[in-house]
C-alpha positions as CSV (number, residue, x, y, z in Angstrom):
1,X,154.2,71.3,-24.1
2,X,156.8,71.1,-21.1
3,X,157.5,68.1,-19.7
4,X,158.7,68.5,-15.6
5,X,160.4,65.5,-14.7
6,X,161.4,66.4,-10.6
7,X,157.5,65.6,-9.6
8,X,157.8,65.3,-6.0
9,X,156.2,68.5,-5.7
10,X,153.5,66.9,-7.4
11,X,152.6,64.3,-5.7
12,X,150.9,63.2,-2.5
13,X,150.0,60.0,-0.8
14,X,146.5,58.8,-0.8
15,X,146.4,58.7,3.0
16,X,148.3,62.2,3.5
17,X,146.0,64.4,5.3
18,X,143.9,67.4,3.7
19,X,146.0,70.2,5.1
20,X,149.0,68.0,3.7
21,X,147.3,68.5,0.4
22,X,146.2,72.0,0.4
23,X,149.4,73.1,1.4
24,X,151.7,71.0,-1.5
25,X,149.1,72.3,-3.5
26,X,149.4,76.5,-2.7
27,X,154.0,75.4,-2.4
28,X,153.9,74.4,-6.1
29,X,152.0,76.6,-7.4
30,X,150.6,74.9,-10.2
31,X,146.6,74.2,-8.3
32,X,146.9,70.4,-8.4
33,X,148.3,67.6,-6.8
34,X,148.6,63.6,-8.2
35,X,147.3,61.0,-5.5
36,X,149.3,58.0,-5.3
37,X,149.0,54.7,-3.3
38,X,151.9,53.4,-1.1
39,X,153.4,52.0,-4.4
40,X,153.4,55.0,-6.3
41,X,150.5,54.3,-8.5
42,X,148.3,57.1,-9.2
43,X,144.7,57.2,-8.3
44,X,143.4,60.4,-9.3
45,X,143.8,64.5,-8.7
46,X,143.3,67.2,-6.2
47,X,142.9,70.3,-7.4
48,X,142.1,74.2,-5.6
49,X,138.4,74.1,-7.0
50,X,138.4,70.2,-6.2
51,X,138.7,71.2,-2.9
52,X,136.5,74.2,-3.0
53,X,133.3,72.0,-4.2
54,X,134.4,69.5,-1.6
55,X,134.2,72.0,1.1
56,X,130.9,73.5,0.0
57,X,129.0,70.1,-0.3
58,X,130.0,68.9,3.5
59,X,128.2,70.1,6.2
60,X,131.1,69.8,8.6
61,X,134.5,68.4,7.8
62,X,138.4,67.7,9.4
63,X,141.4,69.1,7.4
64,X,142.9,66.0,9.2
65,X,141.3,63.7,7.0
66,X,142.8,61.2,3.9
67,X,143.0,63.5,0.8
68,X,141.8,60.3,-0.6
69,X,138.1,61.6,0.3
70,X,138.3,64.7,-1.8
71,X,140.6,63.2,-5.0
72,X,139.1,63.8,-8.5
73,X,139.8,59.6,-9.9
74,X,138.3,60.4,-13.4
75,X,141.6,62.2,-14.9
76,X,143.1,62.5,-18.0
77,X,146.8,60.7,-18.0
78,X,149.1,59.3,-20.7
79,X,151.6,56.9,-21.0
80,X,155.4,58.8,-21.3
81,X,155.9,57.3,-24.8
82,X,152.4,57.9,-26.0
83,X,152.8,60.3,-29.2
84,X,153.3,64.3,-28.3
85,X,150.2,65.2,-30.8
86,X,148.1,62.7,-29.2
87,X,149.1,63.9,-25.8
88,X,148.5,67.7,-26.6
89,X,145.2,67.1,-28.4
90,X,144.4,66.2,-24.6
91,X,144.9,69.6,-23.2
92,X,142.0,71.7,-23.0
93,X,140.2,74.7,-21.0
94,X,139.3,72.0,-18.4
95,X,142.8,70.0,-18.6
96,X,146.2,72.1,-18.2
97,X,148.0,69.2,-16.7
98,X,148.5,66.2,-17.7
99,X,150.7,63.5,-16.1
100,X,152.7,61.0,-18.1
101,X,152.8,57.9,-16.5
């Protein structure tokens, strides 16, 4: 398990547009992005195939928009002193990231 603690490359704010998103996203090169509220909580997750099933369910949509309206909220976090087995037994094909909050 490795443990980055610099995670401003990570993160994004809730009303940060789409575009914003997409291209933190395709810099970090990692295919996710935490959402965070103006007080650094996090609300949820935007991944590449996130966005890709967003895209494909709208009929027409802005880039300019709040990546708010395309975050994943059901995610899988932990708390930084929660045990390491517990926190590993968390990873899976579906979860490769997991932030420690």
């Amino acid at each position: 398990m490795l443990i980055i603690k610099s995670i401003k490359k990570f993160i994004i704010f809730r009303e940060d547009t789409i575009f914003d998103a997409l291209r933190k996203i395709d810099k970090n090169e990692r295919r996710i992005i935490f959402v965070v509220d103006c007080n650094g909580i996090l609300e949820g997750a935007v991944t590449d195939g996130d966005f890709r099933r967003w895209s494909t369910s709208q009929r027409a949509f802005d880039l300019g928009g709040a990546i708010s309206n395309v975050m994943n909220s059901d995610i899988v976090i932990h708390a930084i002193h929660d045990d390491p087995a517990v926190i590993s037994a968390s990873f899976s094909t579906r979860v490769d990231i997991i932030p420690l909050v």
